[in-house]
N, C-alpha and C positions, 0 to 999 in steps of 0.2 A: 588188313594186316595179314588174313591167311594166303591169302593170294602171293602177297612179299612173303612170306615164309616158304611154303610152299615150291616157290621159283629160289628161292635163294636155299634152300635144300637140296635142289637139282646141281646145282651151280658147285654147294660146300660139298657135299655126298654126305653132311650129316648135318642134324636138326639141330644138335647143340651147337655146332660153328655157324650155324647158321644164324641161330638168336643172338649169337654173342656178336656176330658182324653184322645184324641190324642193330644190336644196342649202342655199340660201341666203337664202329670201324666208319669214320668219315671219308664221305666219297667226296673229295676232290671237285670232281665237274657238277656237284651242285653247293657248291661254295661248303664245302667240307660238314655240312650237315648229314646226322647219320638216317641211316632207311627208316628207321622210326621215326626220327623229326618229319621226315618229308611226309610220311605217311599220314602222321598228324595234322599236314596241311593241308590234306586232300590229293596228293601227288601220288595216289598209286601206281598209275599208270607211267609215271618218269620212273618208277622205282624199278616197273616191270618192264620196260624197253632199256634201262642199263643195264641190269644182268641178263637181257638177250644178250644185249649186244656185247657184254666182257665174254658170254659163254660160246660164243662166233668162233670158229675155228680159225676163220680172218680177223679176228683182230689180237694186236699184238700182246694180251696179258693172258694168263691162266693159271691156275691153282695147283702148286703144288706142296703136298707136306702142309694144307691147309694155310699156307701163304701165297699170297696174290704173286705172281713174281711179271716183272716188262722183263718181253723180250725184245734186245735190241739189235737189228740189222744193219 
């Protein structure tokens, strides 16, 4: 769980959005269960290869005003 925090820290730029978007913010690409359910399952590591890969400067989403926003081209 500290590892998801941790990286999903990097990602919010603060601890507290960061808890709240593991508690509470369903990710989609793993059937809309949230970082804590998965964690719970033993899936740390899918939890910590998704927010690399949202925080990729290639790929299309990014944070701003602590909202995920798609960008669309």
């Amino acid at each position: 769980m500290l590892r998801v925090l941790s990286a999903a820290s990097i990602v919010r730029d603060d601890v507290g959005e960061a808890i709240d978007w593991m508690e509470n913010d369903p990710i989609a690409t793993f059937d809309h269960q949230t970082a804590s359910a998965l964690v719970s399952e033993g899936r740390t590591n899918d939890v910590i290869g998704y927010l690399e890969s949202i925080s990729s400067p290639l790929h299309p989403a990014s944070w701003v005003e602590g909202q995920m926003v798609i960008k669309i081209t």
